[in-house]
Each structure stands twice: as structure tokens, then as C-alpha cells.
C-alpha positions as CSV (number, residue, x, y, z in Angstrom):
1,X,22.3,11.6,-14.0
2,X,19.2,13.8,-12.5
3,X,17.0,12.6,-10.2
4,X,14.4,11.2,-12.2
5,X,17.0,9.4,-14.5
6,X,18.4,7.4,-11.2
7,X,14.9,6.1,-10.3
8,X,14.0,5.5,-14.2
9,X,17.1,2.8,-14.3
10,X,15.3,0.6,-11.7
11,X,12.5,-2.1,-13.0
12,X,10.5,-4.5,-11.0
13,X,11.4,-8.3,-12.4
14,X,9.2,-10.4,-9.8
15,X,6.5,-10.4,-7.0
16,X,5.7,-12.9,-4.8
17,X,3.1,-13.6,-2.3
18,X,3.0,-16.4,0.6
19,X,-0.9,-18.1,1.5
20,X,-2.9,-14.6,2.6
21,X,-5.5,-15.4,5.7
22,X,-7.1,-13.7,8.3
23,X,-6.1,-15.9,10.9
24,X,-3.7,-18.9,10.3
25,X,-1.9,-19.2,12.9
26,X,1.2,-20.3,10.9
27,X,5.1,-19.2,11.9
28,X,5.6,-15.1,10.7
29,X,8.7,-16.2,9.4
30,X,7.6,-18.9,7.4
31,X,5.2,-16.6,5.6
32,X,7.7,-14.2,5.1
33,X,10.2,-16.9,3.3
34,X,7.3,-18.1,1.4
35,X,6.5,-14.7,0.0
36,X,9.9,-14.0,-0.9
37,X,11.2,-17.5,-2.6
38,X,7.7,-17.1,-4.4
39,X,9.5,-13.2,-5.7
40,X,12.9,-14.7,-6.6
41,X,11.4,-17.7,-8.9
42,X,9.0,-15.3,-10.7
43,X,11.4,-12.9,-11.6
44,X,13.7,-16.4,-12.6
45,X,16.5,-15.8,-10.0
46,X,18.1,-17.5,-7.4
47,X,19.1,-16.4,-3.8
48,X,22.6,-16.4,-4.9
49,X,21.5,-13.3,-7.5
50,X,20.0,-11.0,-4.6
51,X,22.8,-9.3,-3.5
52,X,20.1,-6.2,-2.0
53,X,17.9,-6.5,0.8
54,X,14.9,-4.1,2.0
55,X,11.6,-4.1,4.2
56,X,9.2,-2.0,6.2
57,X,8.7,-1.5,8.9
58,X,12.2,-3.9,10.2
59,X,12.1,-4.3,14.3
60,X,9.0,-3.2,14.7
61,X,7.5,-2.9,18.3
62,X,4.1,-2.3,19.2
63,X,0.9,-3.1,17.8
64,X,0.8,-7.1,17.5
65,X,1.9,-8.6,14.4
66,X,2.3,-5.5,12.7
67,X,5.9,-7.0,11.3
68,X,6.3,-10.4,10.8
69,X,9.9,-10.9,10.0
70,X,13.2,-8.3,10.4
71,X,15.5,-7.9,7.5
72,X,17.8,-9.6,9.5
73,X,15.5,-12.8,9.9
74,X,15.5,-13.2,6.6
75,X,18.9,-12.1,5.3
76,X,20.1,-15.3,8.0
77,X,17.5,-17.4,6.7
78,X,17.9,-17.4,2.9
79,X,22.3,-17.2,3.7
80,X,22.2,-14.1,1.1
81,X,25.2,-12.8,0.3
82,X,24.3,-8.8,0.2
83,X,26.0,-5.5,-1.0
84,X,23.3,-3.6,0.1
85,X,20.5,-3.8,2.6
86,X,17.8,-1.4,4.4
87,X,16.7,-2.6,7.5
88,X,13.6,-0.4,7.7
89,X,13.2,2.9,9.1
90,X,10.0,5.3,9.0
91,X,9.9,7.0,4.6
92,X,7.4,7.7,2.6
93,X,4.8,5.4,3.2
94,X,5.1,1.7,3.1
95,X,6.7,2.0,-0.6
96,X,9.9,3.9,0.6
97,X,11.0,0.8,1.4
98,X,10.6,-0.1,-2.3
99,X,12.0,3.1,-3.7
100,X,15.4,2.8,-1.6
101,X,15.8,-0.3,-3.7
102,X,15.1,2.0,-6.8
103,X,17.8,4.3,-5.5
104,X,20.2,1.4,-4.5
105,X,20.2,-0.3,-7.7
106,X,20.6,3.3,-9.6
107,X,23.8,4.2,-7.7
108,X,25.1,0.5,-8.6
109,X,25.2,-0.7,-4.7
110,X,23.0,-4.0,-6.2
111,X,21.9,-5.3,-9.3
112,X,18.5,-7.6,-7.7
113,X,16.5,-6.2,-4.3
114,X,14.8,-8.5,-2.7
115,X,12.0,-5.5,-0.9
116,X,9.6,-7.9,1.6
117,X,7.0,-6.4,4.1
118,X,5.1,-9.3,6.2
119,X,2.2,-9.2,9.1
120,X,0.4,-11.2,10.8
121,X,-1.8,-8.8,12.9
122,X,-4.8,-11.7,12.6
123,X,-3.2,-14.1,14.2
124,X,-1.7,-11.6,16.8
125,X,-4.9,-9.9,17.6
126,X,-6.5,-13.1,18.2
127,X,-10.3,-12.9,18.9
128,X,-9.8,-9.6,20.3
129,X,-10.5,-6.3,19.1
130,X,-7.9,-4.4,17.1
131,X,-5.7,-2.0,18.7
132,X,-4.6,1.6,17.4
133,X,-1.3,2.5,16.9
134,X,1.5,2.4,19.6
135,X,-1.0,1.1,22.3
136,X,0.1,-2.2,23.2
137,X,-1.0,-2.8,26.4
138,X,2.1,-3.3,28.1
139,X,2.9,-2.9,31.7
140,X,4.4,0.1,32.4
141,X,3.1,1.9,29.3
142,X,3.7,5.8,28.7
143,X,2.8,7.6,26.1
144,X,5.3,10.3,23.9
145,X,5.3,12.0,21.4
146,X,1.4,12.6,20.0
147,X,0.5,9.7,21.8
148,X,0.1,11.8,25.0
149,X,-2.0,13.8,23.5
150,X,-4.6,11.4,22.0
151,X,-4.3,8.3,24.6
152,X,-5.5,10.3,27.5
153,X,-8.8,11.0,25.6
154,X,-9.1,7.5,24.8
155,X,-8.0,8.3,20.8
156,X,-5.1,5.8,20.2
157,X,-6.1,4.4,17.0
158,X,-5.6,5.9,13.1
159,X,-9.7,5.3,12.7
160,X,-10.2,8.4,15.0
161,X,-7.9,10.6,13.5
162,X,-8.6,9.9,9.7
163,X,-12.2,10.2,11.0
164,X,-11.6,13.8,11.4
165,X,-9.9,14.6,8.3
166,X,-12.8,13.0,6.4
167,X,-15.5,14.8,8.4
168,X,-13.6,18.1,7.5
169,X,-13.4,17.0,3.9
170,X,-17.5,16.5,4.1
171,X,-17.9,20.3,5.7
172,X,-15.3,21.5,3.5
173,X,-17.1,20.0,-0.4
174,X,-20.0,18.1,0.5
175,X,-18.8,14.5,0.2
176,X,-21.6,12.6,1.6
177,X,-21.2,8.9,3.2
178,X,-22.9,7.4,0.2
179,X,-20.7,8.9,-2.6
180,X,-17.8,7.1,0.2
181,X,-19.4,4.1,0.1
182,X,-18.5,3.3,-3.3
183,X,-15.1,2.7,-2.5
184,X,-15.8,-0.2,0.3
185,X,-18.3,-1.5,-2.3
186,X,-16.3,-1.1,-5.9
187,X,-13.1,-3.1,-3.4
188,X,-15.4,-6.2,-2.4
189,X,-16.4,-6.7,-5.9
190,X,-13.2,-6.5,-7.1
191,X,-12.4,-9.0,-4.5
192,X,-15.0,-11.4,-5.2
193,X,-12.9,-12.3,-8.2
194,X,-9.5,-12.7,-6.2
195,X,-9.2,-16.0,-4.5
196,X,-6.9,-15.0,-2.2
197,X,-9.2,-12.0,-0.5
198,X,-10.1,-12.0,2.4
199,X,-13.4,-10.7,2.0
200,X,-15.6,-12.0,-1.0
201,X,-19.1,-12.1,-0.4
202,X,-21.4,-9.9,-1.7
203,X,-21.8,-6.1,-0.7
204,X,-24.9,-4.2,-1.2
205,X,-25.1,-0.5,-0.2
206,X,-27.6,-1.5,2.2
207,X,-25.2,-3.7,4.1
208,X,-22.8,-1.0,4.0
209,X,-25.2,1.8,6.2
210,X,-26.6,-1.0,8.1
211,X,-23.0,-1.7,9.5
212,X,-22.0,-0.6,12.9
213,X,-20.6,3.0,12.9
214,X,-16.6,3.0,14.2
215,X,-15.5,6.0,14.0
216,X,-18.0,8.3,12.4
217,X,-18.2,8.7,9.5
218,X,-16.4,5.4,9.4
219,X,-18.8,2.6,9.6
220,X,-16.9,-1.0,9.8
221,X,-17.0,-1.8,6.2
222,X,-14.9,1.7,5.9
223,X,-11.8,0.1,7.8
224,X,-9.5,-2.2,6.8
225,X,-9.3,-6.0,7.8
226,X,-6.4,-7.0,9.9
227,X,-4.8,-10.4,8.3
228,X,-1.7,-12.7,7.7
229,X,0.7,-13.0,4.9
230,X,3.5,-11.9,3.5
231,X,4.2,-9.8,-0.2
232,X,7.8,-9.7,-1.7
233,X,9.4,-7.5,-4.6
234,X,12.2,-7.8,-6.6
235,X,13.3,-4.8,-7.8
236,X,16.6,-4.6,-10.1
237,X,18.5,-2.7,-12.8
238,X,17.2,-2.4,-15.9
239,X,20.9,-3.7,-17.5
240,X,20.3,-6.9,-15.2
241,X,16.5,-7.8,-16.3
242,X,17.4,-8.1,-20.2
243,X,17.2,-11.9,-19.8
244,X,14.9,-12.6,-17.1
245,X,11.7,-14.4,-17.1
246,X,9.4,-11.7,-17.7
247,X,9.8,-8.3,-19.8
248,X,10.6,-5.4,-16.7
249,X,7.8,-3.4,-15.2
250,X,9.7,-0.1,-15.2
251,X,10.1,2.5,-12.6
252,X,8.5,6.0,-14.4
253,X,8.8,7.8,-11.5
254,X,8.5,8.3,-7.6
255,X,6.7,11.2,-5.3
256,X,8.4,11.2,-1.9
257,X,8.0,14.8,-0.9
258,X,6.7,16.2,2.2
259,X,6.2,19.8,2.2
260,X,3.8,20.4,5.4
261,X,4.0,19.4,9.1
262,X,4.8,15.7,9.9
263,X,2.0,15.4,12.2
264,X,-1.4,13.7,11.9
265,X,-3.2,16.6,13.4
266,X,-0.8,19.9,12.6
267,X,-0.8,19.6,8.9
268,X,-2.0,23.0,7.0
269,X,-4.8,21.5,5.0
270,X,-6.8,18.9,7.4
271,X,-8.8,18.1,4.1
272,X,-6.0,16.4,3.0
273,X,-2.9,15.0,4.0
274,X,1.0,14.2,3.5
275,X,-0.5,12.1,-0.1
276,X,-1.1,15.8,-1.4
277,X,2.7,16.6,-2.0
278,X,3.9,13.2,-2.7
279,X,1.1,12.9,-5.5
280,X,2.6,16.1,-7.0
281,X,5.8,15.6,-6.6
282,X,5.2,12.0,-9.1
283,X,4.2,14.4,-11.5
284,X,7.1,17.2,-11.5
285,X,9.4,13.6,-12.3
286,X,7.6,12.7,-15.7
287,X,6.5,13.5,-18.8
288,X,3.4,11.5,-18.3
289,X,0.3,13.0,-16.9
290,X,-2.7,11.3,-14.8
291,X,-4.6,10.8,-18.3
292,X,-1.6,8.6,-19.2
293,X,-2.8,6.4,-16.2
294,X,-5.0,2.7,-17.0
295,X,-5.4,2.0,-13.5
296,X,-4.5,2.9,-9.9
297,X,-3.8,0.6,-6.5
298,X,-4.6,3.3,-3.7
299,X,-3.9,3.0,-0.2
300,X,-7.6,2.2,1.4
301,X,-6.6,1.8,5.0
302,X,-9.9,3.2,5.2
303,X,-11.9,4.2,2.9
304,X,-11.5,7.8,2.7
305,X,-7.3,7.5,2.0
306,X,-8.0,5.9,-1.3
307,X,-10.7,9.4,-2.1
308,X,-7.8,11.3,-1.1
309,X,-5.1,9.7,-3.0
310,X,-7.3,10.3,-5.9
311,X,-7.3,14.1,-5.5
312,X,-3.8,14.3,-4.1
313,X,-2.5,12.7,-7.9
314,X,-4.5,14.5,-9.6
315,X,-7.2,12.7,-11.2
316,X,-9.7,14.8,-10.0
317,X,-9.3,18.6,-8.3
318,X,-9.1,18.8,-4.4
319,X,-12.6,18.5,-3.3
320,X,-13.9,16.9,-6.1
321,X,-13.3,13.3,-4.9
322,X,-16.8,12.9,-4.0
323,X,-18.9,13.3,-7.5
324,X,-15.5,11.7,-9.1
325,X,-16.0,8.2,-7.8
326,X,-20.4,8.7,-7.4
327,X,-22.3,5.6,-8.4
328,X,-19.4,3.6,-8.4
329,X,-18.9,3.4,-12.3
330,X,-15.4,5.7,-12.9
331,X,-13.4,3.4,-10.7
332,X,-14.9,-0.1,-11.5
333,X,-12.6,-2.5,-13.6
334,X,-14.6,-1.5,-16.6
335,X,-14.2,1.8,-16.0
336,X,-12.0,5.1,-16.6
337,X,-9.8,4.6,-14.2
338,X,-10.5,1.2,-12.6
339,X,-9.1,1.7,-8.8
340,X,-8.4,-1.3,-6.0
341,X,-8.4,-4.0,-8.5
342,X,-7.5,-7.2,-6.2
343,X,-10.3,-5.5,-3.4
344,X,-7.8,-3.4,-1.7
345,X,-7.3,-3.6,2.1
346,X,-10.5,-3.2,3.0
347,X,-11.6,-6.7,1.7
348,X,-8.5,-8.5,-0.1
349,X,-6.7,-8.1,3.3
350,X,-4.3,-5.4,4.9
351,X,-1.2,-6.2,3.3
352,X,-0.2,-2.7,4.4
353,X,0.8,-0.9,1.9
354,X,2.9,-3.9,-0.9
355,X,-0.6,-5.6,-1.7
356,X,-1.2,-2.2,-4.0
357,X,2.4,-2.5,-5.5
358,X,1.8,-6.6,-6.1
359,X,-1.3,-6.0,-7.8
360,X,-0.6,-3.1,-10.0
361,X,2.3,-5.1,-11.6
362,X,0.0,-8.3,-11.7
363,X,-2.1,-6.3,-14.0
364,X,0.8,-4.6,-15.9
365,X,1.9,-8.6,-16.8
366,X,-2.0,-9.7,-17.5
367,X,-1.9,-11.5,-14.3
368,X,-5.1,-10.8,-13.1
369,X,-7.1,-13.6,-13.8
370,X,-10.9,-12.7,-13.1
371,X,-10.1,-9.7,-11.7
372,X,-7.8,-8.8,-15.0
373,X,-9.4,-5.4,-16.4
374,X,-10.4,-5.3,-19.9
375,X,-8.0,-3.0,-21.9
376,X,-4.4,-4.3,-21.6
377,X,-2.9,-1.4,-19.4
378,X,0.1,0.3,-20.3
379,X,0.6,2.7,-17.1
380,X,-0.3,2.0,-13.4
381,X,0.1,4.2,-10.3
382,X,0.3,2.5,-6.5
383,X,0.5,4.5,-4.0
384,X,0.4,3.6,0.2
385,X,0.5,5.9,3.4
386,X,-1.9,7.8,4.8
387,X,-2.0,10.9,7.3
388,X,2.1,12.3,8.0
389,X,3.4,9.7,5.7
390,X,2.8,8.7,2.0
391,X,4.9,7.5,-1.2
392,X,3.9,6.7,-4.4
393,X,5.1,4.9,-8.0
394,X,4.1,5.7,-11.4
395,X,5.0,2.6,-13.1
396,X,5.0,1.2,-17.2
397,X,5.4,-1.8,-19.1
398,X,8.3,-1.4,-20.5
């Protein structure tokens, strides 16, 4: 079997999604079951058929609500009875989590994986302002690693660093703040038709410049929204989904590679990040190519990620990002390549990562709704992670 033949025996067969808010003060836990019961019935199981078990980011400390439930919470909870089970460790992105379920069920340690990731960093965070990553405020704090490098100079969050690799990418081609904007503004219409955004009023380009500045060039409508809720997966073999409720959503391919630095601010190219060699190595796996492609979910932690993403999977040439998504029209629903289609992270709600994965099978079943784009698509890419680490998935109706 070669590598792309153990991914390609993997299919998604349910997703699942508990009540998504910004601040609803409900259990973490609770969301996190709800998410994942809402998987299992979808895909037409029952607990007793998950016998696999995976999340992101598992005991995670740090930033407040940033994980709402361990693998362990919920493999006590739900009294599964598992084979396999990933607890969560640091991969490629937020969907490595995901495509160690691929590579579980392809080396016949499970046959259903139930793949969760939960937050509830609104709740957590309160009224307050948001934190950046690793700074907790706890007593007694000191700072490793890069972190005692960036926290002395007050620089603890992921605004200020991405901030850097965009204002590079504007020296480097030109990309103006306008052409940016279209990603913050394509994402809240696209969420105006989801009823479970966060964000749905209108956006105009004139609210978008008049917001406050964050992290120049990011102004606030540039950065994600902090929220709670809870997205589930089930991912199984493709001999186990014959009979399930829905036809399989399957696995194409995967791009996990990381060829430069694993650093935020050591990488070779600062125009672009770890995305650039996971985006190829999708390709090298596949006979499809990026014109093959109906729609992508990219990773919009902020806004410049999802530009990135678009370059780094080659829908557009490195440096070209900027004219490709101009005006807005390319990446709408009716467009080319219709990008964000639930309103991405930066107004559906920071689902971190899952939400992309979610949505792009919601479209692949005509699950849409509203938000449903026009052709029936065939192909989808998601893809999460930004800066030193980033996965993606090409996936197909099957």
C-alpha cells in the first residue's frame, strides 16, 4: 500500500456541531458531547460503533478556553469502548488530528473515529480582552521557548507576528489593505446566510477601514472572533461506510509536510509560512490538480492566512494572492473558486481549525442551506494552521 493509498481508504461518514455562541456560558463538556452525539447520529452510528477516538489540542493549558474537553473527558463520558485513541499532541495544523484518524483507520486499528476539537474561549475570556498565545496571566509566569523572546517586548499574541509576515508580503508584491479586505468582507456575507455565525450583520468596506487598527495592517475586522462550541467528525473506512446514512465524503489526499524552520519568526520565506509545503505536498499525493477544486474552507485566523493558503495550494502563484481575490468576485459563492463559505472564523466564529472541515463536507452533501453554492461541487479542499504549523485535506464526493 503507498502512502497516498492508506489515506485514500479513509472517508468522512458524519459531522456534528453543538449550539455555536460567543458567550454562553454553558458547561465545555456539555458542548463537547453535544457536538459529538450530533457526529455519531449523522453518520447513523451509535457509541457502541466508535471504537477510535481523536482531538486537538487534548490537555491543553494556557490561553482560557482554548480546549473545552480532553479525549479522556469524553472517552469516560460516552463509556466507548476504543481500539484506538489520540489524545492530542502538536501536527499539522488543527486537522492532524483528523488525518491520524485517516491513518488509524488505513492500518485497520478502527473502523469509526470519532475526531472532536471544542473551545470555549468566549466564555473564558469573559468581558475582557483576548490574550495571545501562552500568556495566561498566572502567578509565577516565565516565559520559554520563543516566548522569551517576544513577551519581554510586550508581543505575546499571533496578531503581532502574522502582522509581520503580511506587512512583508505587501513590501514583497504590493498587496494593499483593500485588496485584504475582501476576505473579512466575502466571510461576513457568507455568514449572513448561516444561522449559526457569529457575526451576521452587514459589512461594507467602509466599516472595514473605519475599524480600529490591531496589529497593523490588521484592523479588528481582520482577526478572528473568540467563541463557544464544539465540532465533531467521524471519520471511517471506506469498507465500513457502504451502508451508512449518507454516501462517504472521501479522503483524496493530505499535505502534512514541513520542509523549513518550525518557528514563527526563523522560517526562510517570511512571505509565507509552514502552509507553503503542506499545500504542495496535497498535490505530489493526487492526480487532481487545484483546477479540479469547487470550493476551498481556508484557515482565516486572520485574514491574511486564508491569502496565503490560497497561494501556498496553488490557486494562484506566490505573490499573486492580492489581484487573485481583488474586488471580491473570484472567491464569492458564485464565483470561481468560492472560499469561506459558512463566514470563516472571522465572522462564523473560531472554531479553530474543524469549522473549515464541517463546512466543506456540508457543501460536498448539499447541506448548505442559504449559504449552499450554486454548482453541486464535486471537490473541496480545507485546510487550518497558520505560521510553524499547517495541514490540509483534499477531499471528493465519492
Amino acid at each position: 500500500m503507498t502512502r497516498a493509498e492508506s489515506t485514500r481508504t479513509a472517508c468522512i461518514t458524519g459531522i456534528g456541531q453543538s449550539q455555536i455562541g460567543r458567550r454562553l456560558f454553558r458547561d465545555p463538556l456539555e458542548l463537547t458531547l453535544e457536538g459529538c452525539l450530533a457526529a455519531i447520529e449523522d453518520a447513523g452510528l451509535t457509541t457502541a460503533d466508535i471504537d477510535g477516538l481523536s482531538t486537538y489540542p487534548g490537555f491543553a493549558v494556557g490561553n482560557p478556553g482554548f480546549s473545552g474537553a480532553s479525549a479522556t473527558d469524553v472517552h469516560d463520558a460516552l463509556r466507548l469502548e476504543l481500539d484506538w485513541f489520540d489524545s492530542g499532541i502538536e501536527t499539522a495544523g488543527q486537522l492532524g488530528s483528523v488525518i491520524k484518524a485517516c491513518l488509524a483507520v488505513g492500518a485497520g486499528l478502527a473502523r469509526h473515529v470519532l475526531c472532536f476539537r471544542s473551545v470555549w474561549e468566549g466564555s473564558a475570556q469573559g468581558g475582557g480582552g483576548r490574550q495571545g498565545i501562552g500568556a495566561d496571566g498566572g502567578a509565577g509566569f516565565r516565559a520559554s521557548g520563543s516566548l522569551q523572546w517576544t513577551l519581554p517586548f510586550a508581543a505575546p499574541s499571533a496578531a503581532i507576528w502574522i502582522a509581520l509576515f503580511a506587512r512583508k508580503h505587501f513590501h514583497e508584491y504590493g498587496t494593499t489593505r483593500e485588496q485584504l479586505a475582501q476576505i473579512a468582507l466575502n466571510a461576513r456575507r457568507n455568514a449572513a446566510l448561516n444561522p449559526n455565525a457569529i457575526y451576521r450583520d452587514p459589512m461594507s468596506l467602509e466599516d472595514y477601514f473605519g475599524a480600529r487598527m490591531i496589529s497593523e495592517p490588521f484592523c479588528l475586522f481582520d482577526c478572528d472572533v473568540p467563541c463557544d462550541g464544539a465540532t465533531a467528525i467521524i471519520v471511517s473506512h471506506v469498507d465500513q461506510a457502504r451502508d451508512l446514512r449518507k454516501p462517504p465524503i472521501r479522503v483524496e489526499s493530505v499535505g502534512t509536510a514541513l520542509r523549513g524552520r518550525p518557528s514563527w519568526d526563523q522560517f526562510d520565506d517570511l512571505s509565507t509560512m509552514a502552509n507553503r509545503d503542506a499545500g504542495a505536498h496535497l498535490w505530489r499525493r493526487t492526480d487532481l490538480k487545484p483546477s479540479d477544486v469547487d470550493l476551498v474552507e481556508l484557515y482565516d485566523g486572520f485574514s491574511f492566512l486564508a491569502l496565503s493558503w490560497l497561494e501556498a495550494l496553488g490557486f494562484c502563484a506566490p505573490g499573486e494572492g492580492g489581484p487573485f481575490i481583488e474586488g471580491g468576485h473570484r472567491i464569492s459563492r458564485e464565483g470561481e473558486l468560492p472560499l469561506n463559505t459558512h463566514g470563516g472564523q472571522l465572522s462564523a466564529g473560531r472554531l479553530h481549525g474543524y469549522g473549515f472541515l464541517h463546512e466543506a463536507c456540508a457543501q460536498l452533501w448539499g447541506e448548505g442551506g442559504e449559504r449552499q453554492i450554486p454548482r453541486p461541487p464535486q471537490v473541496a479542499v480545507a485546510a487550518a494552521g497558520g505560521g510553524n504549523t499547517c495541514g490540509c485535506m483534499l477531499l471528493s464526493r465519492a
